[in-house]
TORKOL-531059 format. One record per atom (N, C-alpha, C, O): x, y negated, z. Coordinates in steps of 0.1 Angstrom, whole numbers, plus 5000, padded with zeros to 4 digits. Atoms other than C-alpha are relative to their C-alpha. Layout:
! TORKOL-531059
MARMI     u     v     w
MARMI     X     Y     Z
...
//
This chain:
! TORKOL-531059
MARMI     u     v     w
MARMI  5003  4987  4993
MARMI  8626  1727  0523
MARMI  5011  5011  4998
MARMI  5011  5018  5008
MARMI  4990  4988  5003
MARMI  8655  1751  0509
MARMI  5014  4993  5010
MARMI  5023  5001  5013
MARMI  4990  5000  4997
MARMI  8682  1730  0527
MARMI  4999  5006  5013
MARMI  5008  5014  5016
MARMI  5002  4996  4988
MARMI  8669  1738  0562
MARMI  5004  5016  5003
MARMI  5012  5020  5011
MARMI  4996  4984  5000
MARMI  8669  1776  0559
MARMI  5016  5002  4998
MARMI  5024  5009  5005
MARMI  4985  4995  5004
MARMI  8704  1773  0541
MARMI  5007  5000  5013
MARMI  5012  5010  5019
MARMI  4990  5003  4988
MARMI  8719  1755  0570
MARMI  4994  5010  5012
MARMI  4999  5008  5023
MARMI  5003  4992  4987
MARMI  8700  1782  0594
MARMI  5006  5014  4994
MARMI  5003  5024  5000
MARMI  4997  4985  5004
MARMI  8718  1812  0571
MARMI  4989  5008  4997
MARMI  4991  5020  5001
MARMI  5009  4996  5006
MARMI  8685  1822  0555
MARMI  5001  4992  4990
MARMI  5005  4980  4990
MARMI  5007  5006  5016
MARMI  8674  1815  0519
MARMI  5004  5007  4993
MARMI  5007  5018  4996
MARMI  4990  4996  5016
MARMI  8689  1822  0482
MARMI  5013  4992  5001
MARMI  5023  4998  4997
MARMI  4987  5006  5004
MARMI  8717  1794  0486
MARMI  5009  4999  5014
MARMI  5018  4992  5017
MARMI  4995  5007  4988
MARMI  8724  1796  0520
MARMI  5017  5005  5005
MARMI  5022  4999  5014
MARMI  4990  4996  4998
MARMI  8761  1819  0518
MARMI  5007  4982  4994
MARMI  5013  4973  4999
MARMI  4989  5011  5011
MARMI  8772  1792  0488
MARMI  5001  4986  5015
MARMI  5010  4981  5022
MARMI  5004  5010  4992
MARMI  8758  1766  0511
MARMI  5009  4997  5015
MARMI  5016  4987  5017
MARMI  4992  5002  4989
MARMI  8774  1773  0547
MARMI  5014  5004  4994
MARMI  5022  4998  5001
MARMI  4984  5007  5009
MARMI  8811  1776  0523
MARMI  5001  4988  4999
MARMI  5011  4983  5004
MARMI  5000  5014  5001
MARMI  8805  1743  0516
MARMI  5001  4994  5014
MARMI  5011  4988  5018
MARMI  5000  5007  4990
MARMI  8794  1732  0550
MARMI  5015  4999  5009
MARMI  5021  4989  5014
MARMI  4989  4999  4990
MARMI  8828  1754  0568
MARMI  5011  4989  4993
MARMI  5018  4982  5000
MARMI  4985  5009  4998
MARMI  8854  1732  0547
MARMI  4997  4990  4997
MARMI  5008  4983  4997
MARMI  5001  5014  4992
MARMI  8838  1700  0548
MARMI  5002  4999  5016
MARMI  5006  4989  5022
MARMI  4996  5004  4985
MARMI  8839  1706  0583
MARMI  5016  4998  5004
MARMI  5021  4989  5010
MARMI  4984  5003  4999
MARMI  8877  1713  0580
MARMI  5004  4988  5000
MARMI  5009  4982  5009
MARMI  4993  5013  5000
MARMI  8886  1683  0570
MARMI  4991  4988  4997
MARMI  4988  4980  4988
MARMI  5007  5014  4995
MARMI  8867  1660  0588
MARMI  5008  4991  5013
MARMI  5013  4998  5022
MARMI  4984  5003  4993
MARMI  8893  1638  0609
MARMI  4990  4988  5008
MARMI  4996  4987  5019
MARMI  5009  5012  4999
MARMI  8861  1605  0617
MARMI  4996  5007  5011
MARMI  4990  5017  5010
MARMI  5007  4994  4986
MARMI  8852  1611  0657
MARMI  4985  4996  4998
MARMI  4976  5002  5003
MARMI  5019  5003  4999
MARMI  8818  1596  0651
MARMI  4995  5008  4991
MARMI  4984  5011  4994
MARMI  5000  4992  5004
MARMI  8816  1620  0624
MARMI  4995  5013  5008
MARMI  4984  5018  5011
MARMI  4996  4988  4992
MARMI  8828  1649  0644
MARMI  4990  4999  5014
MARMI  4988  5009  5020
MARMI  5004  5001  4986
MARMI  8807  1637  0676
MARMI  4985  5004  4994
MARMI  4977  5011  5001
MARMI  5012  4999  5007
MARMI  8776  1638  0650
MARMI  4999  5015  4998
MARMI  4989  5021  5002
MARMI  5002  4988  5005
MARMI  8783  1673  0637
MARMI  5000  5009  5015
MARMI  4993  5020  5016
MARMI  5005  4991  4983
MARMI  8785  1687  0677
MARMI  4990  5004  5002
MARMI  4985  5015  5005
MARMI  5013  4997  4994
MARMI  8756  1676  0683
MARMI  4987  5011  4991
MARMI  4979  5019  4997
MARMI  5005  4996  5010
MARMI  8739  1690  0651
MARMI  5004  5015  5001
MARMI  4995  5023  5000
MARMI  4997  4990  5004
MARMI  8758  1722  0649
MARMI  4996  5009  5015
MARMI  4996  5022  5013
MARMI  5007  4995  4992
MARMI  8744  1730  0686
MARMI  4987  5001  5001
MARMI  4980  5009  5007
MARMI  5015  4997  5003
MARMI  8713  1725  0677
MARMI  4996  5014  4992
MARMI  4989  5023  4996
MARMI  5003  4993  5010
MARMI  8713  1742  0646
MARMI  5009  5018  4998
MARMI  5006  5027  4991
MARMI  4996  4990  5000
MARMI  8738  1769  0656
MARMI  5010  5004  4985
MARMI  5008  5014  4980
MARMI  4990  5002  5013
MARMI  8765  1764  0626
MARMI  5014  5004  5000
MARMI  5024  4997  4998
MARMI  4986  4998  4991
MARMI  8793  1787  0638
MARMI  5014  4995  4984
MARMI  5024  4995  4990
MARMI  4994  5007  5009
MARMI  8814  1773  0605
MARMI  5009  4987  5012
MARMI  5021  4987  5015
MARMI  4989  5011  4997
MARMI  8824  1742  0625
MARMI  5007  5006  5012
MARMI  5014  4997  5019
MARMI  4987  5004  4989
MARMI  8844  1756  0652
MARMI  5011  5000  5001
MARMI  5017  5002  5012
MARMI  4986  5006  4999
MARMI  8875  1748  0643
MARMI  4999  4986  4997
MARMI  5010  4980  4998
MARMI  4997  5010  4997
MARMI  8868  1718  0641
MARMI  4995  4993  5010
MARMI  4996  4981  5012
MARMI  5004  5010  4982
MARMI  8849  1711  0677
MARMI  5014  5008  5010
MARMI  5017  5004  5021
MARMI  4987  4999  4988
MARMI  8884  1732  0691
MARMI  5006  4991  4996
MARMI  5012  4986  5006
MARMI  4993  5014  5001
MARMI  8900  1702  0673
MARMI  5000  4991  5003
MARMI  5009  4983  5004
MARMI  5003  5016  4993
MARMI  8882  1675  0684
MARMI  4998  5002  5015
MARMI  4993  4993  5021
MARMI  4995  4997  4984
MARMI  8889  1694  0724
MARMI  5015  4994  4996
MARMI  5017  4983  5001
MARMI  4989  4999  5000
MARMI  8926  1696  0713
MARMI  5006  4985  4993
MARMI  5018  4982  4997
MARMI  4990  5005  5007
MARMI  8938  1668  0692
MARMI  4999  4981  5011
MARMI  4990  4973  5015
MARMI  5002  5013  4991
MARMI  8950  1637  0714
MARMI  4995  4992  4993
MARMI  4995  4992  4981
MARMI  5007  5016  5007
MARMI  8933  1602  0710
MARMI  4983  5001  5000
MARMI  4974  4992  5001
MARMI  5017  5000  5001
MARMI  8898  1620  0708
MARMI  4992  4995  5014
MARMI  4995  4998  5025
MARMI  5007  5004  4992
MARMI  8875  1602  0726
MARMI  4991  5009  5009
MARMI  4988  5020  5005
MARMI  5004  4987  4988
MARMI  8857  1618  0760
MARMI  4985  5002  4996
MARMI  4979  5012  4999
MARMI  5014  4992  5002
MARMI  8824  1619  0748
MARMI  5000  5005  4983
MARMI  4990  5008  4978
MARMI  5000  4988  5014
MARMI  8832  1637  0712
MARMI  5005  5013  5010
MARMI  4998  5023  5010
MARMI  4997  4988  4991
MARMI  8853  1661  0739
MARMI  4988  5010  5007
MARMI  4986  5023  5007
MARMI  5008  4991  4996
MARMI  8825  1666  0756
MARMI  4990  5006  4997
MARMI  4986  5016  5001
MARMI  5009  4989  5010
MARMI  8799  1674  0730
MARMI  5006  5008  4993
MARMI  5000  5018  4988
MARMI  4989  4985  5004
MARMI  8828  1695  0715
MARMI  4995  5011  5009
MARMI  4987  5020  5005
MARMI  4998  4989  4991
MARMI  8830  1715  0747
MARMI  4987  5008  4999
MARMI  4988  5020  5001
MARMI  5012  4990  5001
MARMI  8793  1726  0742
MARMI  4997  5010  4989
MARMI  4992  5021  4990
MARMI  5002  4994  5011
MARMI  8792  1735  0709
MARMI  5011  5011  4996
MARMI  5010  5018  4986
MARMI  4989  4988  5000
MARMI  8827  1758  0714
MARMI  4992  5005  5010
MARMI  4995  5017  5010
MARMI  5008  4988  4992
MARMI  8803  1773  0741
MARMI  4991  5009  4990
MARMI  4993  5020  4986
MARMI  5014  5000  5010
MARMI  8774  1775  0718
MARMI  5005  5014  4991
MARMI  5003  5026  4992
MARMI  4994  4996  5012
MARMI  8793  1783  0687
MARMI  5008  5016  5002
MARMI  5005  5025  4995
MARMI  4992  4990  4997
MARMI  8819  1810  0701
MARMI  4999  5009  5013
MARMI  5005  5020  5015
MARMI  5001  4994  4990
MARMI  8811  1821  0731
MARMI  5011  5002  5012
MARMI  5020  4995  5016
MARMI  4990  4997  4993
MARMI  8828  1840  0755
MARMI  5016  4999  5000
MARMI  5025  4998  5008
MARMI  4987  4997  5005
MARMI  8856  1844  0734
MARMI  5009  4986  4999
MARMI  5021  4985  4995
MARMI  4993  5013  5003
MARMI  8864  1805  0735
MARMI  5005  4997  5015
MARMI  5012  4987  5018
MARMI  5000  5003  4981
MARMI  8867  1808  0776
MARMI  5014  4994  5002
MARMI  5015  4984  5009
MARMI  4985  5010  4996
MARMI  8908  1800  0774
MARMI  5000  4986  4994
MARMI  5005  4977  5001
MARMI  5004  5017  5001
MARMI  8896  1766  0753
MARMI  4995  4993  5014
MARMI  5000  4985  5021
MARMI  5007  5011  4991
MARMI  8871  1756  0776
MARMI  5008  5001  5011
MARMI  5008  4991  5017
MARMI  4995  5004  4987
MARMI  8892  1764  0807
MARMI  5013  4990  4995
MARMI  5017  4985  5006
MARMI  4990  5010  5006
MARMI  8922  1741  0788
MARMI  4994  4985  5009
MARMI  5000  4975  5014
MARMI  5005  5016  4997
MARMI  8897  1714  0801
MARMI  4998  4997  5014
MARMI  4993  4987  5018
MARMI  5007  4996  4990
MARMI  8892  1724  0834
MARMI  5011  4989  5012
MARMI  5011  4991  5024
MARMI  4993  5008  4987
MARMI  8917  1697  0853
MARMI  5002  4987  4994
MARMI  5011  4980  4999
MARMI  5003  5011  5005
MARMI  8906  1667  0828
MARMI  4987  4996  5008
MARMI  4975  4999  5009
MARMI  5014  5006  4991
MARMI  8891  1642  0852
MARMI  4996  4991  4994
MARMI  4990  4982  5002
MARMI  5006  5011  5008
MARMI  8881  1619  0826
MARMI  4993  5000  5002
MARMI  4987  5011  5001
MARMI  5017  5002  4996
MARMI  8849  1603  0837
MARMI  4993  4996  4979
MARMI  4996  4988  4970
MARMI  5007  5004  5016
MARMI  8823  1606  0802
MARMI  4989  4989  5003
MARMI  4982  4984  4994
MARMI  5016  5006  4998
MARMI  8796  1586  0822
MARMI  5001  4999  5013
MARMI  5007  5008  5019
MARMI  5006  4999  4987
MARMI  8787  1575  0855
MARMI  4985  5007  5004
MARMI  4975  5003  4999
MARMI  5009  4993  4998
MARMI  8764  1600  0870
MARMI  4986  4995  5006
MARMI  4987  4984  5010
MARMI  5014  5004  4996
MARMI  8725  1596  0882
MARMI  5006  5001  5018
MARMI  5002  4992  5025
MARMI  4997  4999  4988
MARMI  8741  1606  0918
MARMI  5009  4982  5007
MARMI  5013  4975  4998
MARMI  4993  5008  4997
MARMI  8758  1578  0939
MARMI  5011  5003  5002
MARMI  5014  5014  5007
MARMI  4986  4997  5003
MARMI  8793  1572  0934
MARMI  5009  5014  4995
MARMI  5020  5018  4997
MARMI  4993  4987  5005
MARMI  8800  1602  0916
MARMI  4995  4995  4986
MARMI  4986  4988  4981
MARMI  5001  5004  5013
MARMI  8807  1601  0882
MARMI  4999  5016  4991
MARMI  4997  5027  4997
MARMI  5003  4985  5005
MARMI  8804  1632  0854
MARMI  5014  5002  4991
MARMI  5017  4993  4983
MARMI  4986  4997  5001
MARMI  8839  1646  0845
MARMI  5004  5013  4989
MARMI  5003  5025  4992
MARMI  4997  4986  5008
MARMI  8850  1668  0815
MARMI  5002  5012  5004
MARMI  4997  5022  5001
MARMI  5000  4988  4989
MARMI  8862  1688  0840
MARMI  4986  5009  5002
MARMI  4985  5021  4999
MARMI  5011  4994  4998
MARMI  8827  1692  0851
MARMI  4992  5004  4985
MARMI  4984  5013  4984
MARMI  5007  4991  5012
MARMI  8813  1699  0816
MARMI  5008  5014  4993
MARMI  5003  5024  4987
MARMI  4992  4986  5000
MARMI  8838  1724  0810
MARMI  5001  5012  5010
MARMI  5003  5023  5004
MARMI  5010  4992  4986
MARMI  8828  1745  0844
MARMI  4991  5005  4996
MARMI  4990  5017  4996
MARMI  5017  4999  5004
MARMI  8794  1743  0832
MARMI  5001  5013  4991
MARMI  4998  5024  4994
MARMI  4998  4990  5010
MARMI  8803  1759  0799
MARMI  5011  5014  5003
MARMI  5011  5024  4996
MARMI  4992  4988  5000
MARMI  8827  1784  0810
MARMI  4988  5008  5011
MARMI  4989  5021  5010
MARMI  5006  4992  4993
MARMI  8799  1794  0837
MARMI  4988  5007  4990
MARMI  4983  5018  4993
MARMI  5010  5001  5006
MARMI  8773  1791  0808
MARMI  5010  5019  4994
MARMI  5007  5029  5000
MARMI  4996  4992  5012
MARMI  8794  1817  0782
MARMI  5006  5014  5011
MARMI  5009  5024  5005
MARMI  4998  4987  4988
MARMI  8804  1843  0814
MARMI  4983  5006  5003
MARMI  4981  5018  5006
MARMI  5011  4992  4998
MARMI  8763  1846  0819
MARMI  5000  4997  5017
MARMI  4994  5006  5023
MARMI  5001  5001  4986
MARMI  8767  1833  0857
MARMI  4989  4984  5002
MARMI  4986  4975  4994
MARMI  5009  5013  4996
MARMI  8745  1809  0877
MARMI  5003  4988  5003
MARMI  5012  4987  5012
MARMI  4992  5012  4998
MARMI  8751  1770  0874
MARMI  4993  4994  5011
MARMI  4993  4981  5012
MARMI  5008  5005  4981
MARMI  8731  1765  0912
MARMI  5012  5006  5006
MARMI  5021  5000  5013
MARMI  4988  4996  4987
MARMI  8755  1789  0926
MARMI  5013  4991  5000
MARMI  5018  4987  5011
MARMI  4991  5010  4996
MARMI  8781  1766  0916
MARMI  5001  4989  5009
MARMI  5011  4989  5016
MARMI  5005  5009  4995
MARMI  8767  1737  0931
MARMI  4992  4990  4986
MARMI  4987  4980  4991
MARMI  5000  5007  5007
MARMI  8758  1721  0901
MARMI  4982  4994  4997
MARMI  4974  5003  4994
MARMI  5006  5000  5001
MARMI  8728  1701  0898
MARMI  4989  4995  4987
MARMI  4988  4983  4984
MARMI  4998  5007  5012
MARMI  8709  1702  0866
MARMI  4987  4991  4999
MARMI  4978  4990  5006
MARMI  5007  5008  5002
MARMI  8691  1679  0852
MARMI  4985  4999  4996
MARMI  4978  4990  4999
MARMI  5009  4995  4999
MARMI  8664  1696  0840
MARMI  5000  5014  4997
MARMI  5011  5020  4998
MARMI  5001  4986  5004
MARMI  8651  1731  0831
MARMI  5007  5004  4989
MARMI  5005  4998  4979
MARMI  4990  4996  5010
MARMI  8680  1749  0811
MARMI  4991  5008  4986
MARMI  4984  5018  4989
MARMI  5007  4990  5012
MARMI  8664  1761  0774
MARMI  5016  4995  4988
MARMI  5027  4989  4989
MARMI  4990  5001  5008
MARMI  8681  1763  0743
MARMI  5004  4991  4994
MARMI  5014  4993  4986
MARMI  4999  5011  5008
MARMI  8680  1731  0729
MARMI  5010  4994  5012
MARMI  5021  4991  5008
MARMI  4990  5014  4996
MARMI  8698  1710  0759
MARMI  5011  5010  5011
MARMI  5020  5004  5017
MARMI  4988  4993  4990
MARMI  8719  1740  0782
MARMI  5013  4995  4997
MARMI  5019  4989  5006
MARMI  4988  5008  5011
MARMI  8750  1728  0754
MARMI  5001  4990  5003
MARMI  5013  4987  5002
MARMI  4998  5014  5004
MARMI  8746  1694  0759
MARMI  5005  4997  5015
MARMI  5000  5003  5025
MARMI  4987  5003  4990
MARMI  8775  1677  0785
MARMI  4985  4993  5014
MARMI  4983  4995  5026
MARMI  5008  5009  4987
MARMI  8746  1654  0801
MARMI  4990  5009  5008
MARMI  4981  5002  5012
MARMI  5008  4994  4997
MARMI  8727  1683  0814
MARMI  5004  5004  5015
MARMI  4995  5005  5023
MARMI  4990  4997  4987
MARMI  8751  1691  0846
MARMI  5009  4990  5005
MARMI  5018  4983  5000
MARMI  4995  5007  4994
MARMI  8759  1674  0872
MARMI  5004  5007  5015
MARMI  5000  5018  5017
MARMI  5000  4994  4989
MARMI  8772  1677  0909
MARMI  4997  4988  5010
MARMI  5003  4977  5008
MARMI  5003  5011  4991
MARMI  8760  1656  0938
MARMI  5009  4993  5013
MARMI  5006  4985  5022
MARMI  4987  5007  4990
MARMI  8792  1650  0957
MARMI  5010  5009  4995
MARMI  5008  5019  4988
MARMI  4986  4998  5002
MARMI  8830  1654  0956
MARMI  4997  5018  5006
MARMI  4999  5029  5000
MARMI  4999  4985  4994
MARMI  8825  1686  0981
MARMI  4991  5008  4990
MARMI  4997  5015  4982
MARMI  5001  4996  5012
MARMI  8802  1698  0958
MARMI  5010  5009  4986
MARMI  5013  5020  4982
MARMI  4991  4994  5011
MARMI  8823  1698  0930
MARMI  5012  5008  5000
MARMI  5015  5014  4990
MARMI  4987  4994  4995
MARMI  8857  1712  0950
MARMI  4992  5011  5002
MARMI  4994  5019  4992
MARMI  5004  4985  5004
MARMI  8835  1743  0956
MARMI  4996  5003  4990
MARMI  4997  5014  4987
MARMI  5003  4986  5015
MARMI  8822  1752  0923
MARMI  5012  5002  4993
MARMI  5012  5011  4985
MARMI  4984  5000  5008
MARMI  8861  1745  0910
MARMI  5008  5012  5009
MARMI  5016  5020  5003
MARMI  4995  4992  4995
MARMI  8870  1768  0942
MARMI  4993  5014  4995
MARMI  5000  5024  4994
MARMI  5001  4985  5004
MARMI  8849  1796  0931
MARMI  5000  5004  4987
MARMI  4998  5015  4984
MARMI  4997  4990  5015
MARMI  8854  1798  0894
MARMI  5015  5003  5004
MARMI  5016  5014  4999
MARMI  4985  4995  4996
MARMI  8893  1804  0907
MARMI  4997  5010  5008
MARMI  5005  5019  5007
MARMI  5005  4982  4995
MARMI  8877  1833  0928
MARMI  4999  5008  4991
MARMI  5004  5019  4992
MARMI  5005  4987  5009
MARMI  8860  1849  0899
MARMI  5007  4999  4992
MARMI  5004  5009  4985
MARMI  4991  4991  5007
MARMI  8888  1848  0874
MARMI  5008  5003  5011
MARMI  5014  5012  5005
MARMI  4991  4991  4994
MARMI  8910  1861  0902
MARMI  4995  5015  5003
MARMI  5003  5024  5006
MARMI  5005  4987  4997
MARMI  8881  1889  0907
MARMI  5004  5004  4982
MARMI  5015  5008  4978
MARMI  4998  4997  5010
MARMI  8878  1894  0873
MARMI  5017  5002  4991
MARMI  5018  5001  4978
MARMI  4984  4993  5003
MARMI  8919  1904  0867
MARMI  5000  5010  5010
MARMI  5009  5018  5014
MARMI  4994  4986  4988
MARMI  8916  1926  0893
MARMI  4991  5011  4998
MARMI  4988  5021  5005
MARMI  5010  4982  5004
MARMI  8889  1950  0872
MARMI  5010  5003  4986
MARMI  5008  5013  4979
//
């Protein structure tokens, strides 16, 4: 019962506790590891690990589905303020999955969209994007939640996030 609170930053041990958690996280280098702690630290909200889900975006060799539960949990985890990461990803067509749609597959690309529309506070319909189910707090984070139902589709929601950062430099 006391570890739960710790890891939610409530309790008596929970500072000593998330110290421990941030530099085990540091130096965790094991992608199944690291794909484990994404998922976990979006759930549980553990801003400690994000340096090491911008590591497992940034560091070559990482495989696309640790990338892509990375990419949620640097939404999750940092917010707005992670927006130049997640657009880093924004012209990786690495397929993580073939998608429920025909012939379309689901594209870091597209989970990084998602997330950069998620952490701006904008709508992921207006995109085109269609989700999978009802967005709550447990699965909005999670890569398999967004999808798009064709190529045209997805060339417009990639053409208007390059509208609205070009609006948004011009306030």
């Amino acid at each position: 019962p006391a570890i739960r609170p710790a890891v939610q930053g409530t309790g008596a041990h929970a500072d000593a506790f998330r110290k421990i958690l941030g530099a085990w996280f540091r130096n965790l280098s094991d992608t199944n590891e690291l794909q484990q702690v994404a998922f976990l630290v979006t759930q549980m909200t553990i801003k400690e690990a994000l340096p090491a889900m911008r590591r497992a975006v940034t560091s070559p060799g990482s495989p696309v589905y640790l990338k892509a539960q990375a990419v949620g949990a640097i939404a999750k985890l940092g917010g707005k303020e992670e927006l130049a990461v997640l657009q880093s990803l924004l012209a990786d067509e690495t397929t993580i999955q073939p998608n429920r749609f025909p012939k379309m597959d689901l594209q870091l690309r597209d989970v990084a969209l998602a997330m950069c529309v998620t952490v701006t506070g904008q709508d992921h319909k207006a995109y085109g994007y269609e989700l999978q189910q009802p967005l709550n707090d447990q699965i909005k984070y999670q890569y398999w939640t967004f999808a798009f139902k064709s190529v045209e589709k997805r060339t417009e929601g990639f053409k208007k996030w390059d509208e609205w950062v070009k609006a948004q430099k011009k306030k």
